[in-house]
C-alpha positions in Angstrom: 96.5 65.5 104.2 95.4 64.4 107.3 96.1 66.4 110.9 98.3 63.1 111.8 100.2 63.2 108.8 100.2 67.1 109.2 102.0 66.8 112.9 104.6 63.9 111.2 105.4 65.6 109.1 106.1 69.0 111.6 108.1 66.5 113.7 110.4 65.4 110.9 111.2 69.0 109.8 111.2 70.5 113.0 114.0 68.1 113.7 115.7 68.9 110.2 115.6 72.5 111.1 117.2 72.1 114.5 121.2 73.4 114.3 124.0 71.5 114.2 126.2 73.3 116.3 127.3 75.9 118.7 128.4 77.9 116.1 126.5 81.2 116.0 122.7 81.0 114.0 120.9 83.2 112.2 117.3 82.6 112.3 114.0 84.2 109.8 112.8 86.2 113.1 116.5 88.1 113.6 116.6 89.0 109.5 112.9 90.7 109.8 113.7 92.5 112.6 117.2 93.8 111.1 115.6 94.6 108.0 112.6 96.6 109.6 115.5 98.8 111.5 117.8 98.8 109.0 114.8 101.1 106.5 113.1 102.8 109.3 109.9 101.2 109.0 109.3 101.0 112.8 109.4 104.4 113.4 106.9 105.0 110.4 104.3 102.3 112.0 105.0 103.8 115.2 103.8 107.4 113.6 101.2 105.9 111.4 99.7 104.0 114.5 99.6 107.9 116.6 98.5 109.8 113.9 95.1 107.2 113.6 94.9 107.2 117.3 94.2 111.0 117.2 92.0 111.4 114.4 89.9 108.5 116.2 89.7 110.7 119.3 88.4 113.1 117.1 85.2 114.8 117.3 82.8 117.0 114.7 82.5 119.5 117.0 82.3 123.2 115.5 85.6 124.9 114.3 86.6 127.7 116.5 88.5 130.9 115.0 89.1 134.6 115.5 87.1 137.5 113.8 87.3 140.9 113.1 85.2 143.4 112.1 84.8 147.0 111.2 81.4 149.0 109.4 81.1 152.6 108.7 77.3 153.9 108.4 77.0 157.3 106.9 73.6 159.2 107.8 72.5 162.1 105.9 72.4 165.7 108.5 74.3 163.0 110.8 78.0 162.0 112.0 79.1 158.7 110.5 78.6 156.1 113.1 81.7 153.4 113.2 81.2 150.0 114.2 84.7 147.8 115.4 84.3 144.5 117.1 86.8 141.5 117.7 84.9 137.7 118.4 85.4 134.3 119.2 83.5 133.0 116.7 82.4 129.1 116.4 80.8 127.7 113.1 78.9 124.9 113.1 79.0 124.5 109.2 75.8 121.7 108.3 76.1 118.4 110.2 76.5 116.7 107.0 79.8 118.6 106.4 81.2 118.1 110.2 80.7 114.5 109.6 82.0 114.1 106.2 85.4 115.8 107.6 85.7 113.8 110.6 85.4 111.1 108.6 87.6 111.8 105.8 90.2 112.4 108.2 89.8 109.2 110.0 90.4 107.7 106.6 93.2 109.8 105.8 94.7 108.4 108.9 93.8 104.7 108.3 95.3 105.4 104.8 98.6 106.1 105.9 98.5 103.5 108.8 97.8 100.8 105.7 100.4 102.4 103.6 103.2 101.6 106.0 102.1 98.2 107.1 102.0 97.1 103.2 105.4 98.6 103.1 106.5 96.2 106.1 104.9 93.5 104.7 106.2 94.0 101.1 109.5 94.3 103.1 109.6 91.2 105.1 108.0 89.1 102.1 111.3 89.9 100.2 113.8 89.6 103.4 111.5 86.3 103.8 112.3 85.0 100.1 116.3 85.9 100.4 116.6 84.3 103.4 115.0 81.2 101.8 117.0 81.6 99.1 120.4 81.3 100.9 118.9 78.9 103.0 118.2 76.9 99.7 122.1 77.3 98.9 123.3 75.9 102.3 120.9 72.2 101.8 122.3 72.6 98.0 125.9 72.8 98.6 125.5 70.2 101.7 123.9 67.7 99.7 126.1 68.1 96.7 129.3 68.1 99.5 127.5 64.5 99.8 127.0 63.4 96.7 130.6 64.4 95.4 132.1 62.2 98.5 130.2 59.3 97.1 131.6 60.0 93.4 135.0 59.9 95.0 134.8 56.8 96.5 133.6 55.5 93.3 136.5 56.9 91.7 138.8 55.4 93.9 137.6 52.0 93.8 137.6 52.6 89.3 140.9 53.3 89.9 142.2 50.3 92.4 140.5 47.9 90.2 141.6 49.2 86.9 145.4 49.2 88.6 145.1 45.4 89.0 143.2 44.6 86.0 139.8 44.3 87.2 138.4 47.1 85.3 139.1 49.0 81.7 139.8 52.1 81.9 136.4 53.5 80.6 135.2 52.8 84.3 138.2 55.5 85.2 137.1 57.5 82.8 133.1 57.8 83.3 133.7 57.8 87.4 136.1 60.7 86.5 133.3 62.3 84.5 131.0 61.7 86.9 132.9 63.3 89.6 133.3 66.9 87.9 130.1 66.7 87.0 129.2 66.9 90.5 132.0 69.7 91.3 130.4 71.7 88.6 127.0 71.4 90.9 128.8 72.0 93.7 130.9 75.4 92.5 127.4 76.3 90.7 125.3 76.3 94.4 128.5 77.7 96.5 128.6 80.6 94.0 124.6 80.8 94.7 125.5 80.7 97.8 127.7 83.8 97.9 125.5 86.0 96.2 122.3 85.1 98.5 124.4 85.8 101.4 125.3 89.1 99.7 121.7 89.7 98.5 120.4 89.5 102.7 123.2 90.7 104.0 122.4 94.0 102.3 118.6 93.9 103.2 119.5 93.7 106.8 122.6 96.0 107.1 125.0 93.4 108.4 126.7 90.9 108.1 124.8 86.8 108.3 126.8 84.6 110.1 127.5 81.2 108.7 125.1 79.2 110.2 120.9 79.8 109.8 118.1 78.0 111.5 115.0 77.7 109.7 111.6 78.6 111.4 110.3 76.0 113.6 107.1 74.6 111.4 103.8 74.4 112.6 100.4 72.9 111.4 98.8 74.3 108.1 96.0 75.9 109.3 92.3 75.1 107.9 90.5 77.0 105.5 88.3 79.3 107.3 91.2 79.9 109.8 93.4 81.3 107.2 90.1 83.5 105.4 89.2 85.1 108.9 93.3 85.8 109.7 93.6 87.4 106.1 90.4 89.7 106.5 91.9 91.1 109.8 95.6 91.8 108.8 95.5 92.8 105.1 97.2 95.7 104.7 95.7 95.8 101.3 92.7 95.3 102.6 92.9 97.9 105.6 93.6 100.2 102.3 90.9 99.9 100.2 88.6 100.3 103.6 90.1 103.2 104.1 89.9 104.4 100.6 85.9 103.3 100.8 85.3 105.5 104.1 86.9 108.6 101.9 84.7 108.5 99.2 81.9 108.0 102.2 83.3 111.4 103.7 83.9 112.9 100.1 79.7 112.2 99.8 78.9 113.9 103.1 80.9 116.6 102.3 79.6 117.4 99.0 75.7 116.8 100.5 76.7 119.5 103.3 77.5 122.2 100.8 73.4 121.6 99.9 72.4 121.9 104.0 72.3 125.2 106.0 75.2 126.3 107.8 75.3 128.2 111.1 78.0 129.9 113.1 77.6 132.7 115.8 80.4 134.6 117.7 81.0 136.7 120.6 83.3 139.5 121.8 83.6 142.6 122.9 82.1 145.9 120.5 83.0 149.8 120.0 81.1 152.4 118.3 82.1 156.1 117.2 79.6 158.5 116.5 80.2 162.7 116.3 83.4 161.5 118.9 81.8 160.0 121.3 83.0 156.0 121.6 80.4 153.6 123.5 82.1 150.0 124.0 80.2 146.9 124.7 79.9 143.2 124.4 79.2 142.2 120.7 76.9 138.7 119.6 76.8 137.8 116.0 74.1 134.6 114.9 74.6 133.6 111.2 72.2 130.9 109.2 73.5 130.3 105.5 70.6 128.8 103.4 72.4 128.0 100.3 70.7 128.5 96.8 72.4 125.3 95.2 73.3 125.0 91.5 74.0 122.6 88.8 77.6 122.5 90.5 76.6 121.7 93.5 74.4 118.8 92.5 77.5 117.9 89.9 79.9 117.4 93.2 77.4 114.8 94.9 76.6 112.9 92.0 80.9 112.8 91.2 80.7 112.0 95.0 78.4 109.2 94.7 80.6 107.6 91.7 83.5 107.5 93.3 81.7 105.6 96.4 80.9 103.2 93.8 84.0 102.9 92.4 85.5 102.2 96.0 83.0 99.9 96.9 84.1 97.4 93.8 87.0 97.9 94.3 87.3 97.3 98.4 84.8 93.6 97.1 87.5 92.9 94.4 90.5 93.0 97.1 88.5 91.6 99.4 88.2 88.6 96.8 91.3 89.0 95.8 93.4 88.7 99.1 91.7 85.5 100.0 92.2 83.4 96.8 95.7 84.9 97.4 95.8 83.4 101.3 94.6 80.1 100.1 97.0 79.2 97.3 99.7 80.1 99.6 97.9 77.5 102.1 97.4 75.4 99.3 101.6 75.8 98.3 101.9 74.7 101.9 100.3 71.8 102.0 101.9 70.6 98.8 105.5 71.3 100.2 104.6 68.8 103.3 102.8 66.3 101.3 105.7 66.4 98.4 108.1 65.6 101.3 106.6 61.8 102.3 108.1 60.7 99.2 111.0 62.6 98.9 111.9 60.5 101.8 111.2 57.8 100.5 112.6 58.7 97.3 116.1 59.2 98.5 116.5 56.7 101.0 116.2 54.2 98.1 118.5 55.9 95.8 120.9 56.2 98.6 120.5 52.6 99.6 120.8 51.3 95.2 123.5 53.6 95.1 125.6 52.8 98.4 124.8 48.7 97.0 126.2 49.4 93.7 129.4 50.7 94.7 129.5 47.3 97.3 128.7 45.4 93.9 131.4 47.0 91.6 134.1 46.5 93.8 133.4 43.3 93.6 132.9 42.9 89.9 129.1 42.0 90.4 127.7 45.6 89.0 129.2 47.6 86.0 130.5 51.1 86.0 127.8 52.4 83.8 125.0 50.9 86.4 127.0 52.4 89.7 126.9 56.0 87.7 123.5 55.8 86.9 123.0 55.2 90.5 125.2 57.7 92.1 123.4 59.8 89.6 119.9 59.3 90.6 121.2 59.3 94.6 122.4 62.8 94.0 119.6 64.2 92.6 116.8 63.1 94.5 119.5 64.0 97.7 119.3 67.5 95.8 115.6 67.5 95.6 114.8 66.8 99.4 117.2 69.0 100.8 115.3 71.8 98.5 112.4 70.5 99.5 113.1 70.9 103.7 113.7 74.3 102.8 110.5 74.9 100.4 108.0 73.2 103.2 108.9 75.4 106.0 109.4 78.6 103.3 105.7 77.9 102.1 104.8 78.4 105.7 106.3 81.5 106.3 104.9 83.2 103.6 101.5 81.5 104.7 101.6 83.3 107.8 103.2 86.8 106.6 100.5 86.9 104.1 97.6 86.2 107.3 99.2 88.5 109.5 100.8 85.8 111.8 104.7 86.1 112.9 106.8 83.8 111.3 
């Protein structure tokens, strides 16, 4: 479909989606945001977000503690000499191992931060779809309001003619059958209706009012729009990164227990000999070089095959979230081109059908043909009024699913 068509296309539904009235709306925007209170999930992005900010400000700088210690020395012909000293010690561990921890809890942090935005995002792409829904009810039970109208009048005018002797009673009959029918439809979508409106009023935690105004559509973006927009706000996405940088750290870490680790400390001393105590400062230096085994090698190579296994499975989502983005664009595009002939569609049903009931009161068309007319003008009414709703719903998932504010 071409950008013209594209911006005709935006016009006629923006136009469609305008209200009514002055009665009070509800719109997509104010069901997200009363859904996303209503759970909590603010407050848990808000958390998320500050817990990542302080793990990014985080450095692998040595871990700082408190030691102890105390040695007795026994010498033969000689008092026992006593040895008591309290440190601030600082260990260094290998650089490997500061760097794997720093970075796993980066991840940790990124984890959790993607954790709660697929939580939102799972939330508002079912608040999204109920609002949709009920919105899907309102053009149902309008158009059927509609069509049932036209089946009266049909009615009316069996009826006038039959009383005269213009028509048999058959015509009664079938208009009469043709008429419930459409009640039928119309109990069927204001029954629909009431459990939609049920359905969101329970996701948001009030009440909807009456009225709802759909989004205001926009123009499909292109292709390589929509791939760079999914890249940058998948929370699925952000997840498997995050799950890729901890087996990253979980490498490191294992390679560090292979490295040499040093940590000194420093503090004041005491030592007793035959009773006499001599205090003074204390300075410990300690370089581990560590004899590694087959357990040690065991953990990097387990290390290195779970880096693996994240790494396919980061390029699998990664594949995955954009042939996701594009069907939905795809689904979009579809809705608005589906609409041109909807249009057209329906205006020449409604046009045969608004004819035929000119032509059977005047004898010129048969009950049978104005039925089959009324029929076909209600349900291609029925199928544009869903499809209004299905164009601009297409959208908003569209730009839920790209990160983008619908």
């Amino acid at each position: 479909m071409g950008k013209a068509m594209q911006v005709l296309l935006v016009i006629a539904l923006a136009a469609q989606a305008s209200p009514s009235s002055a009665q009070p709306t509800f719109t997509l925007r104010d069901a997200l945001a009363a859904a996303l209170e209503h759970v909590g999930v603010a407050q848990s992005v808000s958390a998320a977000q500050q817990s990542e900010a302080v793990a990014r400000s985080s450095g692998a700088g040595p871990t700082l503690g408190i030691s102890g210690s105390y040695a007795d020395a026994p010498q033969p012909g000689a008092p026992t000499q006593s040895t008591f000293a309290e440190q601030l010690t600082l260990d260094f561990g290998s650089p490997a191992g500061r760097s794997g921890r720093v970075l796993a809890a980066r991840a940790n942090a990124a984890a959790a931060t993607a954790a709660v935005a697929q939580t939102r995002l799972s939330l508002e792409q079912s608040v999204t779809e109920t609002f949709f829904d009920l919105a899907t009810d309102l053009a149902q039970l309008e158009a059927s309001g509609e069509a049932v109208n036209l089946a009266q009048r049909s009615l009316d005018a069996a009826i006038a003619r039959h009383r005269v002797g213009l028509a048999p009673l058959a015509d009664v009959l079938r208009a009469r059958s043709a008429l419930a029918t459409l009640q039928a439809e119309q109990a069927a979508a204001s029954a629909a209706l009431a459990g939609d409106r049920s359905s969101l009023s329970e996701a948001v935690g009030s009440a909807i009012p009456t009225s709802l105004r759909l989004p205001a559509p926009d123009v499909i973006p292109d292709e390589d729009s929509v791939t760079r927009a999914v890249l940058v706000g998948s929370p699925a996405l952000a997840s498997a990164s995050a799950a890729l940088r901890a087996a990253k750290a979980s490498v490191l870490v294992a390679r560090g227990e292979l490295q040499p680790s040093l940590s000194v400390g420093a503090g004041p001393g005491q030592i007793s000999q035959g009773g006499v105590r001599t205090a003074g400062p204390s300075a410990t230096a300690t370089l581990v070089f560590p004899f590694a085994g087959g357990v040690e090698h065991t953990d990097v190579a387990a290390a290195r095959a779970q880096l693996a296994a994240a790494q396919s499975s980061y390029d699998t989502t990664r594949i995955d979230i954009i042939r996701s983005a594009l069907v939905l664009r795809a689904q979009a595009l579809a809705a608005q081109a589906r609409l041109v002939f909807l249009d057209e569609a329906f205006a020449d049903a409604n046009r045969v059908a608004q004819a035929s009931l000119g032509g059977y009161r005047l004898g010129a068309v048969s009950s049978a043909d104005l039925v089959t007319a009324q029929t076909q003008a209600a349900s291609t009414r029925s199928a544009l009024a869903t499809g209004r709703v299905q164009a601009v719903r297409a959208q908003a998932l569209l730009k839920l699913q790209i990160g983008d504010q619908p």
